[in-house]
N, C-alpha and C positions, 0 to 999 in steps of 0.2 A: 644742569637745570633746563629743561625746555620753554619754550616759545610764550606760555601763557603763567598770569598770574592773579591770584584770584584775592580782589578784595578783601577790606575789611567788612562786617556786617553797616560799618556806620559811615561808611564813603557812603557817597549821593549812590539814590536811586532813579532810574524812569519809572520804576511799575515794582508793586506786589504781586504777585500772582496766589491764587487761592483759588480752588476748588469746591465751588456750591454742594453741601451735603445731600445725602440724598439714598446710603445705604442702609438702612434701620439696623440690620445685623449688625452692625457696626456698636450700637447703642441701645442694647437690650433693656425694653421696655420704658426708654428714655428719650427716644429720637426726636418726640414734639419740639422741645426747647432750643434743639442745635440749630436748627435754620435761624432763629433768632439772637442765638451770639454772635455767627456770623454776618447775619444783618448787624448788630452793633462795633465787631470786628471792621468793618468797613466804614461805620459811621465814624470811628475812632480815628480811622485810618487818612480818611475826608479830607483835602485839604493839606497832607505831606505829600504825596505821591499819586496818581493814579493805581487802583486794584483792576487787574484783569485777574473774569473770574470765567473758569471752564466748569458749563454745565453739562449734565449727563446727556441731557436733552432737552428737546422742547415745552416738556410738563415741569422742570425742573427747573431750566431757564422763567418760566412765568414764575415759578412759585419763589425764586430768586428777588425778583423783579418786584412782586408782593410785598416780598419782607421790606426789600432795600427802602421802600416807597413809604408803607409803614413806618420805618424808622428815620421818613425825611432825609435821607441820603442823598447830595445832589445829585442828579443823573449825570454829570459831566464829572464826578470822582469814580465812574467805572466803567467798564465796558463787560457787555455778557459774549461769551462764546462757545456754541452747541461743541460739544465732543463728546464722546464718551467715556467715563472715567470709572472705575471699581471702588476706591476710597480717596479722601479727600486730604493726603498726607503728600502734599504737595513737595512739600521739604526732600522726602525721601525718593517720592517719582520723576519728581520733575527736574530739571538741567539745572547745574551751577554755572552761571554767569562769569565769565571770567576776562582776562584785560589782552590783548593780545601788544607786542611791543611797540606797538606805534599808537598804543593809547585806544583802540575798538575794540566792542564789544563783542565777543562768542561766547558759543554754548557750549562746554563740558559735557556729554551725554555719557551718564553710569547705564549700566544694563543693571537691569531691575529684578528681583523674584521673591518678593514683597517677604522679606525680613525670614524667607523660608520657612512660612508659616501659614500660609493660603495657596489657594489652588488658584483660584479668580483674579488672575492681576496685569491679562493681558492686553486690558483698556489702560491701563497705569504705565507699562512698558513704551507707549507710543505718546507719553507726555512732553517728552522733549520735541517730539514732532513739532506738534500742536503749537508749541509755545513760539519752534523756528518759523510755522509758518507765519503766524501773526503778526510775530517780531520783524520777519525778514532777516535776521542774525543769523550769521553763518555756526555750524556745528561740527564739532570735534565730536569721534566713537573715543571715548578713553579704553583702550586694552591692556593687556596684562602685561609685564615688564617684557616676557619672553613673545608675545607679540602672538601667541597660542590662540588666544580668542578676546571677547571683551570683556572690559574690569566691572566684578559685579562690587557696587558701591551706593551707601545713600547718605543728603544731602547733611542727614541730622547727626552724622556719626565726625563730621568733620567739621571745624572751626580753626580759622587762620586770624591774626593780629593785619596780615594783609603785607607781611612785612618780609614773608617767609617763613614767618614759625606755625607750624599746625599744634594743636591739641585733637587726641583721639585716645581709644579705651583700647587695653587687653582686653577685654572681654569680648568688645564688640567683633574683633579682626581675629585674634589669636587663640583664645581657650576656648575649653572644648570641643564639638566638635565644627572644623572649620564648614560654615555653612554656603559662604560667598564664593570664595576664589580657593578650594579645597589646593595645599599644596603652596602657598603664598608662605612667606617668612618675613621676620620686619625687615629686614633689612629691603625684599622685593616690594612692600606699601612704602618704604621712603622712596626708590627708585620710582615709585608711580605715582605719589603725592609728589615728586621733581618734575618728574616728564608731564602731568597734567595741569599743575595749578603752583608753581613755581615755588613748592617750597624747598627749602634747605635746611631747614632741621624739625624735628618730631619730638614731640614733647609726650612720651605715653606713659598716662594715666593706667590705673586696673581697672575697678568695677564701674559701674554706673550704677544707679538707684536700683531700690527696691520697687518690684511693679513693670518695669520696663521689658517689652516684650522683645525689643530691638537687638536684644543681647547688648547694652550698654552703651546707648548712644550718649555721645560727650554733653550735644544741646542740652541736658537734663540735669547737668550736673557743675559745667565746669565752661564760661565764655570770658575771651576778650570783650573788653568794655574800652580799650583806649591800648595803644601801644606798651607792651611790658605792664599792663594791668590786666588780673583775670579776677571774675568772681567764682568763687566756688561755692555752691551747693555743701554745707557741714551741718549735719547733727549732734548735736552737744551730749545727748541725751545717752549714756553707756547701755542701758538696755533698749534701745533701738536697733532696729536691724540697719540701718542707715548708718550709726556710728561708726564702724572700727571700719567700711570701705570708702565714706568721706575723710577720716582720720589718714589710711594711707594716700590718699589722693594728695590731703594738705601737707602732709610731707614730702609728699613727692614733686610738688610745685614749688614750693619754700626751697629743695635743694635744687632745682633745676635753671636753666638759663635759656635764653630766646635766641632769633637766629642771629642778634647783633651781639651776643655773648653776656647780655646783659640779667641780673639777676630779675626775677620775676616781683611785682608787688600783686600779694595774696587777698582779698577781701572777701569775708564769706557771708554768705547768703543763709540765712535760717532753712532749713524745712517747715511744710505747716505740719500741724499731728498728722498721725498717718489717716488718707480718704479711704475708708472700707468700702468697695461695692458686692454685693453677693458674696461676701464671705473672701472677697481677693483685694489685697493691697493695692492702690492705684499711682500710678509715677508722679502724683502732685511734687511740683518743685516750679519754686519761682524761678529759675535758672531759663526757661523754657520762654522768655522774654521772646519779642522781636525789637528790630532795633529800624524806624523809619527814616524818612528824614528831618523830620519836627517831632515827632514823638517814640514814644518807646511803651508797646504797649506788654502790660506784666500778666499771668493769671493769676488771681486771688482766689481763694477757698474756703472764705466766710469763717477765717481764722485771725488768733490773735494778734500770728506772724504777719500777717498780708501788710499791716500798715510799718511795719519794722524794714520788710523788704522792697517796700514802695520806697522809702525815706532813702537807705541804702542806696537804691537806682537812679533817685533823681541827684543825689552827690554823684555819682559817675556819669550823671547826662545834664550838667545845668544846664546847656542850652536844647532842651528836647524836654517835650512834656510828658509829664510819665500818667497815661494810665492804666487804672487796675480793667481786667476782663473776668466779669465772674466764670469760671472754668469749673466747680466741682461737677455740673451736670456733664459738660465738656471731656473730661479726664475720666469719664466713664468709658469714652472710645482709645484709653490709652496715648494719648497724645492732646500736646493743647499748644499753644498760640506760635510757637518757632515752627512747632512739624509741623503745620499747616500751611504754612509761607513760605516763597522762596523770591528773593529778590531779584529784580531784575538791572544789574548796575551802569550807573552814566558810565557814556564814552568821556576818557580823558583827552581834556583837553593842552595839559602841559606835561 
């Protein structure tokens, strides 16, 4: 096991980091409303942690600054800073936060080539920068077991209990065709989820949601909410496309054990009905939480489920206030409230 290990999502944080929107492609024929969730994304946020938020630039930065002001956000729960950025999927560009053995903080940096699916992503690759130099946080290159080149990886495909156990997808790493690290085996992503972020055992999952461009990022489907507790994302629903790859997920979790060998408790999370946009299924799933440090905020999708998997989350977080983020305008860019965030976590102090 190497040197570093990486939190739970619900250990203390210093900072959120987020990415002021700002791509319109991104959110075809929708883009007016996004600056404004994330103006409330921060107002939510208010008051657990400071949000550092990376703007494209200076037209962006004001138009930031706008929203934030309109939505009475106190100027002292965030800080603006100019960079350049391609999309606002911080989760996946940006550095995981991890513990190093005497209890400080580094940066994990994955090399980036945006889910292999865009051209435009070389303002996102130099996010980790960005964030060390702010931070002042020293940064780790994660490479590839064999030490070849570096490990291409993002934030939203991996979740840990903090304990040592990771959860991650076949889909995302293994099937088809290998998009990240062509020539990797599982056996070589446990040797690099060891050597980067201390875990000791892998817990893999198969699909991830319907909609998900990610090739199956876990955030979407399947997190730790407390030590040996996970919720999962399940469709009940047999003619869903969601059913039979949430059904093997949930057996796959029910037989499995964590890195202390302990059997897992399973809680699952509704789907809302499926969000149609243009004719394409969209990865709505409450599963896509983040988790602060006073609150836990969820997306909702103007659906029956929303108030079922509110209920749900605030039993797994009584002391954290759970609120909803309306996200169907949101989840029209493929992504909603986890892949947009990425924590930045306290130094230990014991």
């Amino acid at each position: 096991m190497g040197p570093f290990r990486m939190p739970a999502e619900w250990e203390r944080h210093d900072a959120t980091w987020i990415a002021w929107p700002h791509h319109e492609p991104d959110w075809p024929g929708k883009f007016e409303p996004i600056p404004w969730v994330y103006a409330e994304i921060v107002r939510a946020l208010s008051g657990s942690e400071l949000v550092e938020i990376v703007c494209h630039d200076e037209v962006v930065r004001e138009d930031a600054l706008a929203c934030l002001d309109m939505h009475a956000v106190p100027s002292d729960a965030y800080r603006l800073h100019v960079a350049p950025t391609d999309r606002v999927w911080l989760r996946d560009s940006g550095p995981t936060g991890v513990h190093t053995p005497d209890g400080r903080v580094a940066l994990m940096r994955w090399d980036f080539n945006a889910w292999a699916k865009y051209d435009n992503y070389e303002h996102d690759r130099r996010i980790p920068e960005v964030v060390a130099d702010v931070t002042g946080l020293p940064m780790h290159q994660a490479m590839r077991p064999d030490g070849s080149g570096p490990l291409v990886l993002e934030g939203g495909g991996i979740e840990t209990d903090g304990l040592g156990t990771m959860l991650v997808t076949e889909e995302w790493l293994l099937t088809d065709v290998q998009v990240r690290n062509p020539g990797l085996t599982r056996a070589d992503y446990e040797r690099a989820f060891a050597d980067t972020l201390g875990i000791t055992h892998t817990i893999w999952l198969g699909d991830g949601c319907v909609g998900d461009d990610t090739h199956g990022h876990v955030d979407d489907i399947a997190r730790f909410v407390a030590p040996g507790v996970v919720v999962l994302a399940h469709e009940e629903d047999p003619a869903d496309e969601n059913h039979a790859r949430s059904l093997d997920n949930l057996h796959r979790l029910r037989a499995a054990r964590d890195a202390r060998g302990d059997a897992l408790r399973v809680i699952t999370l509704p789907y809302p009905r499926a969000v149609i946009m243009d004719g394409a299924r969209l990865p709505a799933s409450y599963a896509n939480f983040y988790i602060a440090n006073d609150v836990v905020i969820v997306p909702t999708f103007n659906d029956p489920n929303d108030r079922v998997a509110l209920n749900i989350l605030a039993d797994c977080f009584p002391t954290r206030r759970i609120v909803g983020i309306h996200a169907v305008d949101l989840v029209w860019g493929l992504g909603t409230l986890h892949c947009l965030s990425q924590q930045q976590p306290t130094a230990r102090t014991s």
